[in-house]
C-alpha positions as a Markdown table, in Angstrom:
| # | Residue | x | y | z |
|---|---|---|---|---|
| 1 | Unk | -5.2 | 12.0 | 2.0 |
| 2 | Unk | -2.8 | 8.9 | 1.9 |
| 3 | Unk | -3.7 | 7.7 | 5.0 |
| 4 | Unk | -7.7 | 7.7 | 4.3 |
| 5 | Unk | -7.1 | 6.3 | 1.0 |
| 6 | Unk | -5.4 | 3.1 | 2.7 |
| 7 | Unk | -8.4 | 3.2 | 4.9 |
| 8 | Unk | -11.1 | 3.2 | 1.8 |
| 9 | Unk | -9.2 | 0.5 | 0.5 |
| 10 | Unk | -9.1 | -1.7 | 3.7 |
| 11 | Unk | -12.6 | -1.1 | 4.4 |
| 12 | Unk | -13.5 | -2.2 | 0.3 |
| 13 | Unk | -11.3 | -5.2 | 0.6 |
| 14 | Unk | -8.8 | -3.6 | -1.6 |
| 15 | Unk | -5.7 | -4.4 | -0.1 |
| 16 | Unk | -4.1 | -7.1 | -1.1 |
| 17 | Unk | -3.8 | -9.4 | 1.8 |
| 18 | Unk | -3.3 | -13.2 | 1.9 |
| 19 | Unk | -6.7 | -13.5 | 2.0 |
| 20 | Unk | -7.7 | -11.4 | -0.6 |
| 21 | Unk | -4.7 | -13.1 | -3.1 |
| 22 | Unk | -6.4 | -16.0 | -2.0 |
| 23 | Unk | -9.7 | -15.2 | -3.4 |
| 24 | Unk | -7.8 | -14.2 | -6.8 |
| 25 | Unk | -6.1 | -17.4 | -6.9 |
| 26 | Unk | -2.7 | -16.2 | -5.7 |
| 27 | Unk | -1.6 | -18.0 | -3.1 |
| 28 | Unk | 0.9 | -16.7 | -0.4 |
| 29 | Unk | 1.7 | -17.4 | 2.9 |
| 30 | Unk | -0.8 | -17.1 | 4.9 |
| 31 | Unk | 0.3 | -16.1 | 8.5 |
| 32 | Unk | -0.3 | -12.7 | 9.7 |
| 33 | Unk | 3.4 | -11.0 | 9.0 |
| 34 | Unk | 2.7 | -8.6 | 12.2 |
| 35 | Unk | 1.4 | -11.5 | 15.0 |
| 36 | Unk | 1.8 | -14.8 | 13.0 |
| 37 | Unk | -0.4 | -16.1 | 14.8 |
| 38 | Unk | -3.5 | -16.1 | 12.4 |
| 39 | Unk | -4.2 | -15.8 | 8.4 |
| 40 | Unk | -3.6 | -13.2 | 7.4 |
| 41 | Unk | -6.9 | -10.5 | 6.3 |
| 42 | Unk | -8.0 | -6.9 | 6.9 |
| 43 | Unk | -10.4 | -7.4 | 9.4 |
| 44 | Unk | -7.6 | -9.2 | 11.0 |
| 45 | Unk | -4.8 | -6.9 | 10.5 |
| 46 | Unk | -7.0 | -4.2 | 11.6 |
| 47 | Unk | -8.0 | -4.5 | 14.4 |
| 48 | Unk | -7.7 | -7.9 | 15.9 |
| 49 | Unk | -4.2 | -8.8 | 15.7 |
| 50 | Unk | -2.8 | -8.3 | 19.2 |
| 51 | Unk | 0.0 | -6.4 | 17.6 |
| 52 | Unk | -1.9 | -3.7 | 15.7 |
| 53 | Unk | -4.2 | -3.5 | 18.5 |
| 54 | Unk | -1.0 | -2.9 | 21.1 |
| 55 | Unk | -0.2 | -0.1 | 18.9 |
| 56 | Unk | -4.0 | 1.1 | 18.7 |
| 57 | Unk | -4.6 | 1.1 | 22.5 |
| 58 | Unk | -0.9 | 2.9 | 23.0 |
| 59 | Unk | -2.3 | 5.9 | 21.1 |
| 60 | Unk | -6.0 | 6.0 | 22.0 |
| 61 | Unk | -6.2 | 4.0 | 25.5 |
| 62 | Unk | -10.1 | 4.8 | 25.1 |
| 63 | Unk | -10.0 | 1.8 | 22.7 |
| 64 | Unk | -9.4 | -0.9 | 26.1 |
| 65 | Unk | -13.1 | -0.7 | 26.6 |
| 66 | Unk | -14.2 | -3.1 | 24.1 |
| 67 | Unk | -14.8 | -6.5 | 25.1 |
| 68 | Unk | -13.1 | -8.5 | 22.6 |
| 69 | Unk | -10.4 | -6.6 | 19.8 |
| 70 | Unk | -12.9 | -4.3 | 16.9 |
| 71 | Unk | -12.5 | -4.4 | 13.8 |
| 72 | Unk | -12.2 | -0.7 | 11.7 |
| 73 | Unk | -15.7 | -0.2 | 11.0 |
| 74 | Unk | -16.3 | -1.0 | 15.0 |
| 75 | Unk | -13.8 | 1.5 | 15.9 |
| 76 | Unk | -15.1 | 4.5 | 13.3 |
| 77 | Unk | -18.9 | 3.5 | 15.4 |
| 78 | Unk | -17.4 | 3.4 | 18.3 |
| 79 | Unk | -15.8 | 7.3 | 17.8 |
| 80 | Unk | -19.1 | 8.3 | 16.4 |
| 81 | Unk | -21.3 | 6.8 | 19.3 |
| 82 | Unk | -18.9 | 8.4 | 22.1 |
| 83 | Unk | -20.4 | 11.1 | 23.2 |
| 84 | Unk | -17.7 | 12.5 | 25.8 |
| 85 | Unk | -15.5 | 12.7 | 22.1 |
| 86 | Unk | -16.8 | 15.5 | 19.8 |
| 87 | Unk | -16.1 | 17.6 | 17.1 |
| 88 | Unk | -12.4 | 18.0 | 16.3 |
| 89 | Unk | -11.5 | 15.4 | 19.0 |
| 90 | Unk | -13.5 | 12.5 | 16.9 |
| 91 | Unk | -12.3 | 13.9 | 13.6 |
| 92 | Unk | -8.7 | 13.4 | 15.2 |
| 93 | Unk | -9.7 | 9.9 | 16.7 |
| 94 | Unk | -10.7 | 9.1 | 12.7 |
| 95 | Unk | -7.3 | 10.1 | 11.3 |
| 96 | Unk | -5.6 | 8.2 | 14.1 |
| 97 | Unk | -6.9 | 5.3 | 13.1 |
| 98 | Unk | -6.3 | 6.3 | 9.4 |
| 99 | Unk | -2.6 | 7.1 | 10.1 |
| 100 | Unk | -2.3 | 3.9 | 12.3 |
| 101 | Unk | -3.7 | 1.4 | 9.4 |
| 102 | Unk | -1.4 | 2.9 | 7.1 |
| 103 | Unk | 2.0 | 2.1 | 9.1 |
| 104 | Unk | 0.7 | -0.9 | 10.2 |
| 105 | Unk | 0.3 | -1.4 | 6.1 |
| 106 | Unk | 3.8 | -0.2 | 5.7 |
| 107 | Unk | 4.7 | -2.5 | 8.7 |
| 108 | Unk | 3.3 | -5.5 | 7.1 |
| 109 | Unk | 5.2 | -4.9 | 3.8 |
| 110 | Unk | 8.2 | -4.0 | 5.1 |
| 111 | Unk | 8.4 | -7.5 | 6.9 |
| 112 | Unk | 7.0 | -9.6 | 3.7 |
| 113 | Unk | 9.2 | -7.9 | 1.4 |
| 114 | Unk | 12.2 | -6.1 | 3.0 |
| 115 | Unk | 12.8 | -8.6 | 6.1 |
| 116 | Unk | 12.8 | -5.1 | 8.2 |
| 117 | Unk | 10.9 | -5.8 | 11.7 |
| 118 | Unk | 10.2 | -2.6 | 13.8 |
| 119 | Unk | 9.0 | -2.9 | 17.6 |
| 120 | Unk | 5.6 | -1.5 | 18.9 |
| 121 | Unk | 7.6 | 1.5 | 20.6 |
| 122 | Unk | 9.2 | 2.1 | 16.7 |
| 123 | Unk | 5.9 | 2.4 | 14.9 |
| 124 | Unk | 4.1 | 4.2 | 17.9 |
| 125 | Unk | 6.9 | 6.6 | 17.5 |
| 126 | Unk | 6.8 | 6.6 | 13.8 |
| 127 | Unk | 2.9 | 7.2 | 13.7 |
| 128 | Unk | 3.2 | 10.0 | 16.6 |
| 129 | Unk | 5.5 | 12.0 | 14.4 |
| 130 | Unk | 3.0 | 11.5 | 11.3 |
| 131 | Unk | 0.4 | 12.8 | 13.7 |
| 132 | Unk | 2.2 | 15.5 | 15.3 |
| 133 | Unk | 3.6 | 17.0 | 11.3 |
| 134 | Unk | 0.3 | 16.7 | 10.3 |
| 135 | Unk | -2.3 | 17.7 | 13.6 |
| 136 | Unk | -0.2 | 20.5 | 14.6 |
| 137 | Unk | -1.5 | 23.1 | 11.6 |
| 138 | Unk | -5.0 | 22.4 | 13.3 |
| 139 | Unk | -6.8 | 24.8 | 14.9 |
| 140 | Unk | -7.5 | 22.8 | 18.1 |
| 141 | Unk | -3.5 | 21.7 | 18.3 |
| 142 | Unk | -3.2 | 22.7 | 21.9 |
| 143 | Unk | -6.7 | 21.1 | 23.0 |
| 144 | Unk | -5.7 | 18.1 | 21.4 |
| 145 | Unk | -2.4 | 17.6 | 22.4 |
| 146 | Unk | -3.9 | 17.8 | 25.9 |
| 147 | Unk | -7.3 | 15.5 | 25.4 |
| 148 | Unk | -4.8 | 12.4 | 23.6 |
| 149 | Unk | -0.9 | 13.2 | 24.9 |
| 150 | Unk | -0.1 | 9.8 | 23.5 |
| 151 | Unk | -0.3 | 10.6 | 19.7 |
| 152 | Unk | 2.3 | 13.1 | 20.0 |
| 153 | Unk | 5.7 | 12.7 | 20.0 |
| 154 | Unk | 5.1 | 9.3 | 21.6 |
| 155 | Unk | 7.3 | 9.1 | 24.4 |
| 156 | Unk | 5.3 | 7.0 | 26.8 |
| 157 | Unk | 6.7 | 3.7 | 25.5 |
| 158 | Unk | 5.9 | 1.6 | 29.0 |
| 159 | Unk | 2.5 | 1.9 | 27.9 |
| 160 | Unk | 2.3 | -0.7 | 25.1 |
| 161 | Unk | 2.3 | -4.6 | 25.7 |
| 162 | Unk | 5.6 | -6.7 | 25.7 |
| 163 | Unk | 5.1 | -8.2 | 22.3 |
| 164 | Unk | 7.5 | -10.7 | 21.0 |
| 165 | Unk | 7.2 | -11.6 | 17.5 |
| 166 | Unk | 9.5 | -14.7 | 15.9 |
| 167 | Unk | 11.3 | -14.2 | 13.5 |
| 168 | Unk | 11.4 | -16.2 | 10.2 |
């Protein structure tokens, strides 16, 4: 439930992002704490920062197809449109992306507030254990465990970009 509720609130514009301070008349920096490379907003953060996205593609490689990075609602079409995903395999691609957005949120906190930096190979393996506590009461465990090996108990850490990110 925690992990749809960050996604209702990034897809609402509820978090509060730079941008969004921004629009309330709080200003903070604005640089992207996770790629500092852009400002800082939700369609940003999620999916079009080449660090979230890293993480995205190391759990669901199907996600490489896209032309240029998608933003969450393009990802949610995207699973919905895909017709060699059905059933319980898009309603798992759904709370990937759910359960990814909300340790990338964690993520960006962590860095604004705590100073704590963790690698792509860290959170991948962070969000694979989420996945893995949470997936494997399902009743299509074993099926899905097979159709996306990457979600659990991330292990294949070659797979996601080198990614250096400065720190402040």
């Amino acid at each position: 439930m925690r992990y749809s509720s960050y996604t209702w609130l990034a897809i609402n514009e509820g978090l509060k992002s730079a941008e969004n301070l921004a629009l309330r008349g709080i200003l903070i920096t604005p640089a992207c704490y996770l790629c500092q490379n852009e400002d800082e907003s939700s369609s940003h953060m999620f999916f079009q920062c080449p660090f979230s996205f890293s993480i995205l593609h190391s759990l669901l490689p199907d996600v490489r197809g896209f032309l240029l990075r998608p933003n969450l609602l393009q990802l949610f079409e995207h699973f919905e449109d895909c017709q060699s995903i059905e059933g319980a395999e898009c309603n798992f691609c759904y709370f990937v992306i759910c359960c990814t957005l909300y340790f990338l949120w964690r993520e960006r906190n962590d860095r604004r507030y705590g100073g704590k930096y963790s690698t792509i190979h860290t959170l991948c393996h962070k969000i694979s254990m989420a996945i893995t506590a949470k997936v494997s009461k399902w009743k299509y465990f074993d099926k899905l465990q097979k159709a996306f090996p990457n979600c659990f108990f991330w292990r294949n850490y070659h797979q996601a970009e080198n990614f250096d990110i400065p720190r402040q």
